[in-house]
C-alpha positions in Angstrom: 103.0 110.3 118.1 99.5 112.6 117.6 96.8 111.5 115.2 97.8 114.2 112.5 101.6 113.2 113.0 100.0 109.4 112.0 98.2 111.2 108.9 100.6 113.2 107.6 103.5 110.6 107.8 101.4 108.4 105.9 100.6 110.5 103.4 104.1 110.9 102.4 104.5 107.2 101.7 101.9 107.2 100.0 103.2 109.8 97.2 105.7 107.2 95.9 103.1 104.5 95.6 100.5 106.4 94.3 102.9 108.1 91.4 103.9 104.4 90.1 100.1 103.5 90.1 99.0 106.6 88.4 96.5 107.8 91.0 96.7 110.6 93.5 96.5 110.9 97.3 92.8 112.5 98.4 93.2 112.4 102.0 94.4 110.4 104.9 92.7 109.7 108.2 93.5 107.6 111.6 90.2 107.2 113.3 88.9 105.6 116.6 85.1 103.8 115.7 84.1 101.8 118.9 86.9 100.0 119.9 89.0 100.1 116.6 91.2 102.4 115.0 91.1 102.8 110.8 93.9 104.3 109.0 91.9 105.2 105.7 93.9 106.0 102.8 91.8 107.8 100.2 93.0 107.5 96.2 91.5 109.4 93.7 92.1 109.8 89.6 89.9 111.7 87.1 88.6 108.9 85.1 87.8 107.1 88.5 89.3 104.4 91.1 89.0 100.9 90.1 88.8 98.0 93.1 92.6 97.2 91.3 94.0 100.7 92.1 93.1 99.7 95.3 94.3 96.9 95.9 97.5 97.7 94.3 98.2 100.9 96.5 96.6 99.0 99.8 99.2 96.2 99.4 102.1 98.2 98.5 101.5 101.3 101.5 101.2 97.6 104.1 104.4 96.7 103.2 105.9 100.1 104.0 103.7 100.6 106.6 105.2 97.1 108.6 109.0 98.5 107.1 108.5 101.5 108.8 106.2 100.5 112.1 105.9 104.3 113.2 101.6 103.6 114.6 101.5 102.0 117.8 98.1 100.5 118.2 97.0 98.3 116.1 95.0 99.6 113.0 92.7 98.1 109.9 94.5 99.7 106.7 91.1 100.6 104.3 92.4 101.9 100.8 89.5 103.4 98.9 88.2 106.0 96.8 86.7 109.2 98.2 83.3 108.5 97.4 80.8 111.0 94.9 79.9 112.7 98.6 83.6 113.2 99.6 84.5 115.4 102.6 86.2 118.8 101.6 89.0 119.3 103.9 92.1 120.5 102.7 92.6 123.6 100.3 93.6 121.6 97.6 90.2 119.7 97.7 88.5 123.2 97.5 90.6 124.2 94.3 89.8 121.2 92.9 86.1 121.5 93.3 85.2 125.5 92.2 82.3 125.4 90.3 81.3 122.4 91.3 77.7 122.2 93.8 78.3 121.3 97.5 76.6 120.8 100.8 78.1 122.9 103.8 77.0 122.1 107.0 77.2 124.9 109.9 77.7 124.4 113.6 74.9 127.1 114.6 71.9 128.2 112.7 72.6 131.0 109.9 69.3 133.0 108.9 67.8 129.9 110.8 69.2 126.9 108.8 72.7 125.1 109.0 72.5 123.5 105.8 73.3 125.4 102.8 74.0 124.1 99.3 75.2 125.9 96.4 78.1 126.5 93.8 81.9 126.7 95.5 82.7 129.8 93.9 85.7 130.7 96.1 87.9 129.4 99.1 90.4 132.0 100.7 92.3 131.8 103.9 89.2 128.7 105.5 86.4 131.4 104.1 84.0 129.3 102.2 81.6 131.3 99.0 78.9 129.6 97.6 76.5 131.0 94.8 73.2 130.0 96.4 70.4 131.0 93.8 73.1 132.8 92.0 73.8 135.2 95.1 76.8 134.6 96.9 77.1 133.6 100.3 80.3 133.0 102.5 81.0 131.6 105.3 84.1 132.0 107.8 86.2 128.8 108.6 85.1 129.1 112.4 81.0 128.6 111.1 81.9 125.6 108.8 80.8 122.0 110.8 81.7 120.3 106.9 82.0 121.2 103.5 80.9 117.8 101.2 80.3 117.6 97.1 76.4 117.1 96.5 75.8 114.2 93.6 72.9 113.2 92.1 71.5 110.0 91.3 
């Protein structure tokens, strides 16, 4: 089974468990670091994760995750929030954040700079807009290394 197949079948357990501990599903990721991989299940709600909502949705998704035994190499299960920072990946996580500042990251220089930060003012179709200095800006899916939220301390 792929790495997205892993992803994506975890991320429909997790809809059940994450509906009877009133959070949402962010995002889901099975990566390699070193020698070990992570299956990293991100929870999100608006008034904020606590460590409980963790905890509660980590030990209920390892129970369905030993029930159901679909990932073949062994894995450490982290259940957290996304973080101020988080990753913009899917479209929902773009509608979610319009009007809200972010950091996108290109993979080769435009107008001499990769980094770019400004309002998210649109997302159609993997196109990215940003109002930088009130002047939009947009880049195609194909330019975008990664999209983040900024935050501010």
């Amino acid at each position: 089974m792929a790495k997205k197949d892993y992803e994506a079948r975890t991320e429909a357990l997790l809809e059940p468990i994450v509906a009877e501990y009133g959070v949402r599903v962010y995002d889901v990721e099975y990566v390699k670091e070193g020698s070990d991989w992570y299956l990293r299940a991100y929870i999100d709600k608006d008034e904020g994760v606590t460590i409980d909502d963790c905890e509660n949705v980590s030990r209920a998704l390892n129970v369905k995750l030993d029930e159901e035994d679909y990932i073949e190499d062994a894995y450490i299960l982290e259940v957290s929030s996304p973080g101020l920072g988080r990753k913009l990946t899917k479209e929902r996580h773009f509608r979610q954040s319009m009007g809200l500042e972010i950091e996108l990251k290109t993979y080769k220089p435009v107008d001499k700079k990769k980094e770019f930060v400004g309002i998210l003012s649109d997302y159609d179709n993997g196109a990215v807009t940003i109002l930088e200095d009130g002047k939009p800006r947009t880049f195609s899916k194909d330019e975008i290394a990664n999209v983040r939220l900024t935050f501010d301390f």
